[in-house]
Predicted model as a PDB file, atoms N, CA, C, CB and O in Angstrom, pLDDT in the B-factor column:
MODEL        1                                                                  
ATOM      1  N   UNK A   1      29.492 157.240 182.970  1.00 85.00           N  
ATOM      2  CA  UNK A   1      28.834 156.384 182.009  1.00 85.00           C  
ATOM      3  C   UNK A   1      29.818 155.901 180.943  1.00 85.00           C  
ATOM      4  CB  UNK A   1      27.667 157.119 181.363  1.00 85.00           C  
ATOM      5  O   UNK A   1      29.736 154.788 180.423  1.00 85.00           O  
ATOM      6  N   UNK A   2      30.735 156.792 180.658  1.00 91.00           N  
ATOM      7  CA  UNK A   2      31.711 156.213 179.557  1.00 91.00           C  
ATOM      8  C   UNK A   2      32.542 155.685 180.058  1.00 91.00           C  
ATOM      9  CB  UNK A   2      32.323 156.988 178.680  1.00 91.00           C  
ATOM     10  O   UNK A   2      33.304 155.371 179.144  1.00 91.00           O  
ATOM     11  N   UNK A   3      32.981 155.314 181.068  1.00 92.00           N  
ATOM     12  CA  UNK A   3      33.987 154.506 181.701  1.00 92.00           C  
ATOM     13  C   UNK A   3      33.384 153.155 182.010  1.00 92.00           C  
ATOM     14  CB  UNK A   3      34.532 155.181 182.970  1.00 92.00           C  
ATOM     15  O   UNK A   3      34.023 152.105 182.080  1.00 92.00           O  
ATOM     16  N   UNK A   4      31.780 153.329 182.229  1.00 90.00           N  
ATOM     17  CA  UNK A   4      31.497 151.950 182.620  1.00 90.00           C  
ATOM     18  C   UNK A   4      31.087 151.359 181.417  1.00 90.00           C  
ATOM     19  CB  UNK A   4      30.457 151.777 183.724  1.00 90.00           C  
ATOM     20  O   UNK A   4      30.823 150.161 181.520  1.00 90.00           O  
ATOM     21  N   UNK A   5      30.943 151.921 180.165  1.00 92.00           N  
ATOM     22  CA  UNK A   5      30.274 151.436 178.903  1.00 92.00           C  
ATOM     23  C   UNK A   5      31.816 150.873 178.550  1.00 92.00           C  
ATOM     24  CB  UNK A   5      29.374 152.736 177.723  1.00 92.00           C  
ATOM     25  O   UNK A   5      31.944 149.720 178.139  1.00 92.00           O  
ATOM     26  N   UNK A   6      32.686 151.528 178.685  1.00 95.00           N  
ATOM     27  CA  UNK A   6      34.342 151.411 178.411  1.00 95.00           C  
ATOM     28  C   UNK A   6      34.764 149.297 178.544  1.00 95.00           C  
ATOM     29  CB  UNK A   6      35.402 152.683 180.194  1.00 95.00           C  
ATOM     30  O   UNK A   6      35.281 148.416 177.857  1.00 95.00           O  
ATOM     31  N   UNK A   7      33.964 149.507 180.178  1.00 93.00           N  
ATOM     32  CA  UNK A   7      34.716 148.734 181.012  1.00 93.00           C  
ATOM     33  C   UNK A   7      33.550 147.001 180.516  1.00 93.00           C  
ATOM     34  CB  UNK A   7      34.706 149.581 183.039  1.00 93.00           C  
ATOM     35  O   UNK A   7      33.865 145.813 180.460  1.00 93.00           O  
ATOM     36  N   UNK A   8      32.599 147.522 180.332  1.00 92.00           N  
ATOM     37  CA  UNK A   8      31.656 146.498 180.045  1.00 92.00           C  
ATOM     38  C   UNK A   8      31.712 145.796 178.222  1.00 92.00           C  
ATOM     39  CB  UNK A   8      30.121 147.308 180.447  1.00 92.00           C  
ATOM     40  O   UNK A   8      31.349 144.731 177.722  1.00 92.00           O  
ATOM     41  N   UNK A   9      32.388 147.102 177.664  1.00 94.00           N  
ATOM     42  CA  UNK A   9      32.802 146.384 175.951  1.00 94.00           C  
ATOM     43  C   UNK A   9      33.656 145.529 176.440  1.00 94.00           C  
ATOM     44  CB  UNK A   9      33.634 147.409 174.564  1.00 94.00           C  
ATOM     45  O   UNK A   9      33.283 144.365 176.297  1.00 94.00           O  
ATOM     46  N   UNK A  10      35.091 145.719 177.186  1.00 93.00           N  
ATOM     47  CA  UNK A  10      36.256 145.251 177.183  1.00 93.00           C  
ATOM     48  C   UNK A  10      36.224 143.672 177.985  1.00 93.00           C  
ATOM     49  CB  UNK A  10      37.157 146.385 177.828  1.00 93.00           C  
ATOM     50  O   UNK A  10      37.192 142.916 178.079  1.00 93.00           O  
ATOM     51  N   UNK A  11      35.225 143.495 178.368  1.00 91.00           N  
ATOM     52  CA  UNK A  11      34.619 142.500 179.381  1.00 91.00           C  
ATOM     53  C   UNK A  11      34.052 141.467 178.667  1.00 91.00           C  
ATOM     54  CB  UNK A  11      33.559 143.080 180.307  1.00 91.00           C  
ATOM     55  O   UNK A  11      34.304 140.269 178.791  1.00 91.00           O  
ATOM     56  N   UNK A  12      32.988 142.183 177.638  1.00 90.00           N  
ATOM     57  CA  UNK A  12      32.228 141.455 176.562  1.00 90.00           C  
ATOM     58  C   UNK A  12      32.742 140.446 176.114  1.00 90.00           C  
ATOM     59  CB  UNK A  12      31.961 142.109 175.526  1.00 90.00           C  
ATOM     60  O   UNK A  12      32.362 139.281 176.225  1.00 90.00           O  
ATOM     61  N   UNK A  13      34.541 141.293 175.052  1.00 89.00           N  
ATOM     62  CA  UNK A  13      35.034 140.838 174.033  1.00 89.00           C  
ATOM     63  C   UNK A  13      35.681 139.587 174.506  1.00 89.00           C  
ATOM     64  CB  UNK A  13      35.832 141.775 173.385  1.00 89.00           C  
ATOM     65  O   UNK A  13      35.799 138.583 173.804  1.00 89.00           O  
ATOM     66  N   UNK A  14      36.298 139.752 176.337  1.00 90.00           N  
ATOM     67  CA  UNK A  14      36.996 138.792 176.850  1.00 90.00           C  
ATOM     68  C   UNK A  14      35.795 137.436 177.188  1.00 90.00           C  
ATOM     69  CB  UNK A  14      37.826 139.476 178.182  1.00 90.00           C  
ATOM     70  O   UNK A  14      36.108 136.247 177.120  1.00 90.00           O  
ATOM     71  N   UNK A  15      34.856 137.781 177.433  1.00 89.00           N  
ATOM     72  CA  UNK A  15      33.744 136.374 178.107  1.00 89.00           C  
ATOM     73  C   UNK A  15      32.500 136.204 176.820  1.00 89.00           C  
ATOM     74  CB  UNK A  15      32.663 136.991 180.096  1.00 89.00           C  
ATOM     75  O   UNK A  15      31.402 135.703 177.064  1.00 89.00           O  
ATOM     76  N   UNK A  16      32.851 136.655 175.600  1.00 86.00           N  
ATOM     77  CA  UNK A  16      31.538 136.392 174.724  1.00 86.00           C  
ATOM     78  C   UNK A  16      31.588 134.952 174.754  1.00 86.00           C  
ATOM     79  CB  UNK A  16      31.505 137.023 173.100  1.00 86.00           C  
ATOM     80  O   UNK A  16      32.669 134.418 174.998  1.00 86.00           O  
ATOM     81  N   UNK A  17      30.366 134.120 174.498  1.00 83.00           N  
ATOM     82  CA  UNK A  17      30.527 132.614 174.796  1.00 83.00           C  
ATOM     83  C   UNK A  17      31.110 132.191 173.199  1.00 83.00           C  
ATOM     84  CB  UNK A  17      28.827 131.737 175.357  1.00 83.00           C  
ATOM     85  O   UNK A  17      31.294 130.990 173.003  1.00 83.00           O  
ATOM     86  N   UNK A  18      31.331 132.927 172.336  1.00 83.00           N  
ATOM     87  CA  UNK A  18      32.013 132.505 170.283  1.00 83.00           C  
ATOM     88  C   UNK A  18      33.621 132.358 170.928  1.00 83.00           C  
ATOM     89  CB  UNK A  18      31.866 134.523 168.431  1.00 83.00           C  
ATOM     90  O   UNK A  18      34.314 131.395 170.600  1.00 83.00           O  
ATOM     91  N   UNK A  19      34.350 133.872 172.286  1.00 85.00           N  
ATOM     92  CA  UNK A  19      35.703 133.808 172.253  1.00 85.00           C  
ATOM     93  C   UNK A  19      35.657 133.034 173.507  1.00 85.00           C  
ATOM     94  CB  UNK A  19      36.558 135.178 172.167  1.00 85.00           C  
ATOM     95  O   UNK A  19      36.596 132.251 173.369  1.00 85.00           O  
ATOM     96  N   UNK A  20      35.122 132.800 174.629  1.00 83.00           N  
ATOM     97  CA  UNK A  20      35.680 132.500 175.447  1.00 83.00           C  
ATOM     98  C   UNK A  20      35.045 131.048 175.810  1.00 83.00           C  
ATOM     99  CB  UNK A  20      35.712 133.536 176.299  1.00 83.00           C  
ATOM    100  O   UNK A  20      33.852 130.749 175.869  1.00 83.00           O  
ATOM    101  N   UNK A  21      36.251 130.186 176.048  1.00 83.00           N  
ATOM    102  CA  UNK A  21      36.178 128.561 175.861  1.00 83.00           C  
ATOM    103  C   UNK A  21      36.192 127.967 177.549  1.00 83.00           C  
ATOM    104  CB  UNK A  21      37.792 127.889 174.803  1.00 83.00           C  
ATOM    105  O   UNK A  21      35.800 126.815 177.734  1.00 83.00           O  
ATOM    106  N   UNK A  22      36.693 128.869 178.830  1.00 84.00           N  
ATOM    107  CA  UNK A  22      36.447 128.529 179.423  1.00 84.00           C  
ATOM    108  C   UNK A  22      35.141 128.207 180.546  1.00 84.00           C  
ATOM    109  CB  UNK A  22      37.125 128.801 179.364  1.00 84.00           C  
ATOM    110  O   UNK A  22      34.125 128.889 180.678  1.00 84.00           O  
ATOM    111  N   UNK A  23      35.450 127.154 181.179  1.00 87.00           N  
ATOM    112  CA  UNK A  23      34.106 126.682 181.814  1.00 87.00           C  
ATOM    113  C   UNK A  23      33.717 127.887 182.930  1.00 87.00           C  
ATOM    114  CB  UNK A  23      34.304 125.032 182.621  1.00 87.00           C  
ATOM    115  O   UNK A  23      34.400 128.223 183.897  1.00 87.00           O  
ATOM    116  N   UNK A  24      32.985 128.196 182.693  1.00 83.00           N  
ATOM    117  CA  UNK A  24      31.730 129.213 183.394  1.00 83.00           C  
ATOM    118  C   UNK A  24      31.874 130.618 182.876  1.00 83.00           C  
ATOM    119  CB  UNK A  24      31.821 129.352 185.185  1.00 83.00           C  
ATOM    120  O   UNK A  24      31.640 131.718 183.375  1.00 83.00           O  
ATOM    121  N   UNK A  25      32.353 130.205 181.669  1.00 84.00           N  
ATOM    122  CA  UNK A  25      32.289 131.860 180.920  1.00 84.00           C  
ATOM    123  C   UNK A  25      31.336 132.340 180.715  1.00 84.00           C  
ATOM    124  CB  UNK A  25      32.756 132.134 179.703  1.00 84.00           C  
ATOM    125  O   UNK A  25      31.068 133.541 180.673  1.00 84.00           O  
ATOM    126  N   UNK A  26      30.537 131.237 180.521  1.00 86.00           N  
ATOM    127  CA  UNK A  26      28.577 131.892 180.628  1.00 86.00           C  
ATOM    128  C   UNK A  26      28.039 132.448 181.277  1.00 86.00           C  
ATOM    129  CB  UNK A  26      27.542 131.255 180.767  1.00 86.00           C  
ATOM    130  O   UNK A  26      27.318 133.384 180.931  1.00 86.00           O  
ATOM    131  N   UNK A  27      28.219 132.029 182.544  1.00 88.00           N  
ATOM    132  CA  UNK A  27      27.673 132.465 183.464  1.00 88.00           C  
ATOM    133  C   UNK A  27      28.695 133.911 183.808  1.00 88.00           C  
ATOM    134  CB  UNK A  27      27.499 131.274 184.520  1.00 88.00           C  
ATOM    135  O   UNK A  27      28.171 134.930 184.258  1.00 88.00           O  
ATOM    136  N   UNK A  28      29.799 133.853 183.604  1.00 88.00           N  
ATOM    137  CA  UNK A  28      30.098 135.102 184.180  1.00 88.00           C  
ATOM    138  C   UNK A  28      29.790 136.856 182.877  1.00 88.00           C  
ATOM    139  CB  UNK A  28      31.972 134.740 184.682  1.00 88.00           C  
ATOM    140  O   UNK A  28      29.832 138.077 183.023  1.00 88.00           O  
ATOM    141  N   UNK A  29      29.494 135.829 181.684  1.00 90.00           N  
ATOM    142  CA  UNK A  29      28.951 137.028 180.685  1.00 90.00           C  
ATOM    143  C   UNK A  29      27.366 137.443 181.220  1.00 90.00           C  
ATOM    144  CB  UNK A  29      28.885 136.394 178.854  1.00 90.00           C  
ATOM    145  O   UNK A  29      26.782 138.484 180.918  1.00 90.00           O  
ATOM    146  N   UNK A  30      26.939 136.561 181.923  1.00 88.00           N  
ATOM    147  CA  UNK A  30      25.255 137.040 182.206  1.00 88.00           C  
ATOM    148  C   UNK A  30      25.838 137.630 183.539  1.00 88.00           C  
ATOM    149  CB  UNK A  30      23.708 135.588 182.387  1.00 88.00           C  
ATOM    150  O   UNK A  30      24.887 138.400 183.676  1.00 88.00           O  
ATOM    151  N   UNK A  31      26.419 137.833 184.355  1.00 88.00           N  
ATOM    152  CA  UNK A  31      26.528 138.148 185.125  1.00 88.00           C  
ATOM    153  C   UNK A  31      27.614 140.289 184.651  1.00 88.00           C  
ATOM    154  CB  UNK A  31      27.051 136.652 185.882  1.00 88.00           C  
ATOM    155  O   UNK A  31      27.691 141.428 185.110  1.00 88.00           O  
ATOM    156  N   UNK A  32      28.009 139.636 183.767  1.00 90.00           N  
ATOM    157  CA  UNK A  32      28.298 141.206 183.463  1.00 90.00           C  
ATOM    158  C   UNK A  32      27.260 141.971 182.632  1.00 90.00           C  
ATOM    159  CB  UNK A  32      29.648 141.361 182.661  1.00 90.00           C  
ATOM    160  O   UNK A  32      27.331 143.197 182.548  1.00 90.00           O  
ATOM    161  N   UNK A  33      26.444 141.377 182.109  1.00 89.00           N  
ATOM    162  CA  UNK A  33      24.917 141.939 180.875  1.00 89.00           C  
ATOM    163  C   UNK A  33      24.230 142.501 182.237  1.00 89.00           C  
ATOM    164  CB  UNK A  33      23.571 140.248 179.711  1.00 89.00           C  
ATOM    165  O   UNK A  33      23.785 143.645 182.143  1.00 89.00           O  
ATOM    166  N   UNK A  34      24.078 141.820 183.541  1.00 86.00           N  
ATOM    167  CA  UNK A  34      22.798 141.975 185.058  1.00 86.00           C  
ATOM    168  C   UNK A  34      24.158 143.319 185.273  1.00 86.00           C  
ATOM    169  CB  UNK A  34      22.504 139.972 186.928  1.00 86.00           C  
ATOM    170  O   UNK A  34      23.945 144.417 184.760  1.00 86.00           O  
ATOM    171  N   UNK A  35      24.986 143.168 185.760  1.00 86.00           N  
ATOM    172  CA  UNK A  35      25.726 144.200 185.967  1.00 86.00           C  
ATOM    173  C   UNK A  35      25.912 146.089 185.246  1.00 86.00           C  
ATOM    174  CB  UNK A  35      26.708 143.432 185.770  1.00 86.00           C  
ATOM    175  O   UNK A  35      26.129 147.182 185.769  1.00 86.00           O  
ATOM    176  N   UNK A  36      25.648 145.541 183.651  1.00 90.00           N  
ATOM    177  CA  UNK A  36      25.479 146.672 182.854  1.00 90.00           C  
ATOM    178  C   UNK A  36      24.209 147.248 183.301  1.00 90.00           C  
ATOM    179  CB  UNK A  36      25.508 146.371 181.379  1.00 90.00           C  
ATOM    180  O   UNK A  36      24.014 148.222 184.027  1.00 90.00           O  
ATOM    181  N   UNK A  37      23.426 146.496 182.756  1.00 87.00           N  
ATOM    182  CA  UNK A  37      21.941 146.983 182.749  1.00 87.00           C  
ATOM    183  C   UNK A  37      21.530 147.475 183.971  1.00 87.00           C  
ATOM    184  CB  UNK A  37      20.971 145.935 182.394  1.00 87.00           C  
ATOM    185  O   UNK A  37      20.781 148.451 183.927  1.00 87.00           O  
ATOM    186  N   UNK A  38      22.023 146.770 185.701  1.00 84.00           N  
ATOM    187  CA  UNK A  38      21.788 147.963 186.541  1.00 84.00           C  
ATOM    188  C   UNK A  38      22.388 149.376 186.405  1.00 84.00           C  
ATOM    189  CB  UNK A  38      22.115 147.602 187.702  1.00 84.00           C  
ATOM    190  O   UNK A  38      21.776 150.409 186.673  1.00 84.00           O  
ATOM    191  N   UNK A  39      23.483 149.312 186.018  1.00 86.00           N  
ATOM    192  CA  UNK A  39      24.191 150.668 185.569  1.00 86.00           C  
ATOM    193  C   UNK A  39      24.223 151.799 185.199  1.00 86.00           C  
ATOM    194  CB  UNK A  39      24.574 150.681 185.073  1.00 86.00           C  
ATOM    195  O   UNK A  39      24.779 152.843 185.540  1.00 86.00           O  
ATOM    196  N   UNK A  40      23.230 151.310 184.088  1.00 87.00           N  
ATOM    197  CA  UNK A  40      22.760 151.878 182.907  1.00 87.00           C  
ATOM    198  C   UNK A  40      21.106 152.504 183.092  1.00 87.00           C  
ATOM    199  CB  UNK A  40      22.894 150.674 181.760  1.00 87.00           C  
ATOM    200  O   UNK A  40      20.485 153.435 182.578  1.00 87.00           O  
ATOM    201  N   UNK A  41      20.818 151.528 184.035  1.00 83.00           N  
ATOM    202  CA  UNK A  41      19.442 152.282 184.297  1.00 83.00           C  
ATOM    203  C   UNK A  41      19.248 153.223 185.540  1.00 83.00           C  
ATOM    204  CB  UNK A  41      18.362 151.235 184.443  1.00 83.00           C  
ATOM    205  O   UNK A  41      18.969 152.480 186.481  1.00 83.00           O  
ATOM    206  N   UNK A  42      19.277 154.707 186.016  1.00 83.00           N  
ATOM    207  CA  UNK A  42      19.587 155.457 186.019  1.00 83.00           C  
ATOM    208  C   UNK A  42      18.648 155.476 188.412  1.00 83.00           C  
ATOM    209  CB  UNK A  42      19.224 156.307 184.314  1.00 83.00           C  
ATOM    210  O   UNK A  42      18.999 155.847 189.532  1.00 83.00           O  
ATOM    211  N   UNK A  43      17.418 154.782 187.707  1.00 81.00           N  
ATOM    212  CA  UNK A  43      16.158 154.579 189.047  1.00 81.00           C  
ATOM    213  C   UNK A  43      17.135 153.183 189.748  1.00 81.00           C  
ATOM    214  CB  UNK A  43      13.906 153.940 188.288  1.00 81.00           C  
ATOM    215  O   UNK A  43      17.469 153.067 190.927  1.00 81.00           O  
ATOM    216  N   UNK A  44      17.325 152.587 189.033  1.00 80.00           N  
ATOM    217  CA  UNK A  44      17.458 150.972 189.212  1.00 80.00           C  
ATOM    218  C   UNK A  44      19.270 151.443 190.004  1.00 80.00           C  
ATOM    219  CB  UNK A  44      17.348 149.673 187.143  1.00 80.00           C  
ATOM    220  O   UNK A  44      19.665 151.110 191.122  1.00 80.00           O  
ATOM    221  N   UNK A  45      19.726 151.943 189.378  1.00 82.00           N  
ATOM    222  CA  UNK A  45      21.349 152.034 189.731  1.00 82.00           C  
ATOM    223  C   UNK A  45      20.979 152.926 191.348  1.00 82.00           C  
ATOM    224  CB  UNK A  45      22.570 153.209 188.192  1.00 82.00           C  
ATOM    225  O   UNK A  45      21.343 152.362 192.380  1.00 82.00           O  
ATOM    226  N   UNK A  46      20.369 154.086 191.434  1.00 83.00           N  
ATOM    227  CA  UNK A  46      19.794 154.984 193.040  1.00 83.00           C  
ATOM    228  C   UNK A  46      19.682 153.931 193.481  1.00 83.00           C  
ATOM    229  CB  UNK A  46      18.311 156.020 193.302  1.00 83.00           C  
ATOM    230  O   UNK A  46      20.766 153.413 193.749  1.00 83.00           O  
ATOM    231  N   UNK A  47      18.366 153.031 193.804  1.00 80.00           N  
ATOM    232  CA  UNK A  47      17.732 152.493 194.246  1.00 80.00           C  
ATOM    233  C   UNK A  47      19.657 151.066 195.534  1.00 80.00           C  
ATOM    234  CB  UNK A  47      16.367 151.988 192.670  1.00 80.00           C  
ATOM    235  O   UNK A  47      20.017 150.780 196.675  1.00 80.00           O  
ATOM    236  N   UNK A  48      20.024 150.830 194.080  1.00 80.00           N  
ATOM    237  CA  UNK A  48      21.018 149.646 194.597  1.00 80.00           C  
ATOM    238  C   UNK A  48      21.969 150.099 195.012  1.00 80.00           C  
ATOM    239  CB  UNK A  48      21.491 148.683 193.748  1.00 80.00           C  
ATOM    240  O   UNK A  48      22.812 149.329 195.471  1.00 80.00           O  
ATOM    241  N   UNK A  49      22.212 151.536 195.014  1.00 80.00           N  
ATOM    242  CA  UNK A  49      23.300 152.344 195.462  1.00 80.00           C  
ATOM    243  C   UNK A  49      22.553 152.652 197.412  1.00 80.00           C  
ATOM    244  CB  UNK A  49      23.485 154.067 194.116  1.00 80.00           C  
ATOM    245  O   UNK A  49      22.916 152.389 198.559  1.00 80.00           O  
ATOM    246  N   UNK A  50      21.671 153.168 196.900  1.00 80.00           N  
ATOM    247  CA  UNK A  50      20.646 153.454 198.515  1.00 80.00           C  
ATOM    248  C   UNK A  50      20.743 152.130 199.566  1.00 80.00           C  
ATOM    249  CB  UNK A  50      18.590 153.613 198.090  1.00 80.00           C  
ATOM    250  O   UNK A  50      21.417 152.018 200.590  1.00 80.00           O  
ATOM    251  N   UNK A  51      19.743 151.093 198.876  1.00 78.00           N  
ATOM    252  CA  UNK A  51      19.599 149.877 199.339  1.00 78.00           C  
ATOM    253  C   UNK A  51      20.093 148.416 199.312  1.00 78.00           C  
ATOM    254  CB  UNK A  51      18.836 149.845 199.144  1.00 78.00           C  
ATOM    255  O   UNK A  51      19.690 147.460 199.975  1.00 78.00           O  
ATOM    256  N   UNK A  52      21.230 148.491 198.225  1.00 74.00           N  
ATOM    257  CA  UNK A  52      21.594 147.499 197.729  1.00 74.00           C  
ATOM    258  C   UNK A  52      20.190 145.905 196.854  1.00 74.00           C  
ATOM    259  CB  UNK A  52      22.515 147.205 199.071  1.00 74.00           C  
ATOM    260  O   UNK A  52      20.299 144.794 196.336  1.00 74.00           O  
ATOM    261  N   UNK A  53      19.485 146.531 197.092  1.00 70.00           N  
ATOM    262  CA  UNK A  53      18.279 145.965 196.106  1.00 70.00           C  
ATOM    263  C   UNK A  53      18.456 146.316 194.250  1.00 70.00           C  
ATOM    264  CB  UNK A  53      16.684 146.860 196.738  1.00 70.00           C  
ATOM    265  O   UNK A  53      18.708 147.377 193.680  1.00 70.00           O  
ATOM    266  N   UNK A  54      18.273 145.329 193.858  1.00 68.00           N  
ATOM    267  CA  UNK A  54      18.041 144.907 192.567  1.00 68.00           C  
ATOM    268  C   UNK A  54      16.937 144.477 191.946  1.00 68.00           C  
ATOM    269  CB  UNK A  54      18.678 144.152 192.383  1.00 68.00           C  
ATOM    270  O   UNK A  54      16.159 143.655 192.432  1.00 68.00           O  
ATOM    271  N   UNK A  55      16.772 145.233 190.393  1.00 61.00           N  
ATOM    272  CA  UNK A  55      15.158 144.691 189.994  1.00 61.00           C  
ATOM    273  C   UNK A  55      15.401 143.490 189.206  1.00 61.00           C  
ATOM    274  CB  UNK A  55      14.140 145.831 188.988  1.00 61.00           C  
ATOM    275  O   UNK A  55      15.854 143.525 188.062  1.00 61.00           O  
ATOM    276  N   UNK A  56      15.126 142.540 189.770  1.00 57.00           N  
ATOM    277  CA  UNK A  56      14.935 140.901 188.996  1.00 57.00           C  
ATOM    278  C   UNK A  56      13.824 141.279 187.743  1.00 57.00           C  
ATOM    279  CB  UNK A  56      14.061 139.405 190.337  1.00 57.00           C  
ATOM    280  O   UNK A  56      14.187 141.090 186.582  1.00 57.00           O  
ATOM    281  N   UNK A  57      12.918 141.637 187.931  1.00 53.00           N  
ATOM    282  CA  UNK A  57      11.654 141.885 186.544  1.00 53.00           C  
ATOM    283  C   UNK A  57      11.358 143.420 186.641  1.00 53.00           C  
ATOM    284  CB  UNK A  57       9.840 140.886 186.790  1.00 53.00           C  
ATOM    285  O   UNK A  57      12.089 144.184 187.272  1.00 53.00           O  
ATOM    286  N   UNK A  58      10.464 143.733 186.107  1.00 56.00           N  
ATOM    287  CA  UNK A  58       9.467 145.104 185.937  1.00 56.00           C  
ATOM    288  C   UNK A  58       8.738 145.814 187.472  1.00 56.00           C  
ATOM    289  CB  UNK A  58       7.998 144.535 184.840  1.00 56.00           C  
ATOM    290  O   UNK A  58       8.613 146.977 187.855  1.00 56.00           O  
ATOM    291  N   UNK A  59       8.359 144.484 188.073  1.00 52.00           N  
ATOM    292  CA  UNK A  59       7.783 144.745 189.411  1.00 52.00           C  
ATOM    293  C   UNK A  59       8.502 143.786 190.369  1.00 52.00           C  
ATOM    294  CB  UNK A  59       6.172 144.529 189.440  1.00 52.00           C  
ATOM    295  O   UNK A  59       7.889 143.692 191.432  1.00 52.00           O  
ATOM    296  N   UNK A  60       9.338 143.233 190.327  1.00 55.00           N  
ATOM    297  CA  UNK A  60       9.932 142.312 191.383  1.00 55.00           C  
ATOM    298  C   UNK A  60      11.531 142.907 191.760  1.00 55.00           C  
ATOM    299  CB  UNK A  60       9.973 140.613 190.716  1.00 55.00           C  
ATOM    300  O   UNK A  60      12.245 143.051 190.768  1.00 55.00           O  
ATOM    301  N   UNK A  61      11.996 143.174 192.759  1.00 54.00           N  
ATOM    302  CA  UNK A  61      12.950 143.751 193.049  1.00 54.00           C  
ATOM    303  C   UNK A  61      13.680 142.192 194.550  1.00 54.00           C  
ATOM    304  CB  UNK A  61      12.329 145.635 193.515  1.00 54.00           C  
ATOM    305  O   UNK A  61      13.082 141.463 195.341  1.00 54.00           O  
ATOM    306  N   UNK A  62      15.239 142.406 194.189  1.00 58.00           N  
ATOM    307  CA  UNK A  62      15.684 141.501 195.242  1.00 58.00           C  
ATOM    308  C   UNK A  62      17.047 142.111 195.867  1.00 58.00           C  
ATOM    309  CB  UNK A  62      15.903 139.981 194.625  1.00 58.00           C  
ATOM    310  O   UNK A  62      17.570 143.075 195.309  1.00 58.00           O  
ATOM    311  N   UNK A  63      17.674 141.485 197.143  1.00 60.00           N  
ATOM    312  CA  UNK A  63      18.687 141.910 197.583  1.00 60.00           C  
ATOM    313  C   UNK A  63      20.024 141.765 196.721  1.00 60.00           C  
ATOM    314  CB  UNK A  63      18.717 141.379 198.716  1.00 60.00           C  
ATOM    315  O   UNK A  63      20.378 140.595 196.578  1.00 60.00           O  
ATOM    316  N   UNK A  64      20.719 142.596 196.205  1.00 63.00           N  
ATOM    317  CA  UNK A  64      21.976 141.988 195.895  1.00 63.00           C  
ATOM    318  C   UNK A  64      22.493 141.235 196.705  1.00 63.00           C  
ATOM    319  CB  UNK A  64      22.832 142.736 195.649  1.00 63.00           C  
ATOM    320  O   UNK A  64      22.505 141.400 197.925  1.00 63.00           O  
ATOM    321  N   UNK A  65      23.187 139.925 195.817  1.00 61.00           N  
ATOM    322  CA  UNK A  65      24.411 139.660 196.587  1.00 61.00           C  
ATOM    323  C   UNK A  65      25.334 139.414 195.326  1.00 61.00           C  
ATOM    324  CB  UNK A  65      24.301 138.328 197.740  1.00 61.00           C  
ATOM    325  O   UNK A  65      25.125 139.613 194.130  1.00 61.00           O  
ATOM    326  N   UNK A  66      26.553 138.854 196.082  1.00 58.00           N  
ATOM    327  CA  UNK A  66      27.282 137.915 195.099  1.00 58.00           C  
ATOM    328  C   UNK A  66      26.824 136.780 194.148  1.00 58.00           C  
ATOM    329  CB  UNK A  66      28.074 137.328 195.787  1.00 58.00           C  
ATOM    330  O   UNK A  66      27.422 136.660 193.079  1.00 58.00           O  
ATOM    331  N   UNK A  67      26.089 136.171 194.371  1.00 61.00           N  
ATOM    332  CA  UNK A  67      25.622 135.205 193.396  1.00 61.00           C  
ATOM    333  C   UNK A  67      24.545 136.011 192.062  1.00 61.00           C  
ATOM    334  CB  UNK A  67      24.732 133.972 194.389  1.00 61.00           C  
ATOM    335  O   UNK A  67      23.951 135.420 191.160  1.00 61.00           O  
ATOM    336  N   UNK A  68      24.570 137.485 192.334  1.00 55.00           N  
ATOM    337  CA  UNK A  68      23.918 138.356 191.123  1.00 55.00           C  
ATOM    338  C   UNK A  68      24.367 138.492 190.452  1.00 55.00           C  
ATOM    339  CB  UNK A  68      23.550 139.349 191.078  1.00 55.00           C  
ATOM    340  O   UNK A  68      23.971 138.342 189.296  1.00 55.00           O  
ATOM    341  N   UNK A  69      26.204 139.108 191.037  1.00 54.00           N  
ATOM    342  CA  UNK A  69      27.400 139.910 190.169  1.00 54.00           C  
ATOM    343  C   UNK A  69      28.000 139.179 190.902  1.00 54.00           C  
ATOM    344  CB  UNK A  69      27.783 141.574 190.069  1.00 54.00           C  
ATOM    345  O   UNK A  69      29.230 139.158 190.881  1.00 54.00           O  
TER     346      UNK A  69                                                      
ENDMDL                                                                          
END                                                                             
């Protein structure tokens, strides 16, 4: 957990959309926030480790792919 909290500040500081000016920095900061938050959630991280499934909402779950992370 502290390596990935480590790895997700250091990520932040490089793609926040205030520092980072290049084109699709947006998208790749939402793409590291979807990345944390599976991480971090403990059911949600089993689940995508087991199945490679991801929870899009509360009750809606989808396949990872690349276009997630």
């Amino acid at each position: 957990q502290k390596e990935i909290k480590q790895a997700y500040r250091a990520l932040s500081l490089l793609l926040h959309p205030d520092r980072c000016k290049i084109k699709g920095g947006d998208v790749a900061m939402k793409k590291v926030n979807n990345a944390y938050q599976l991480l971090n959630d403990v059911v949600a991280r089993a689940l995508y480790d087991d199945t490679g499934t991801e929870r899009i909402s509360e009750y809606k779950w989808q396949k990872a792919n690349h276009n997630n992370f």
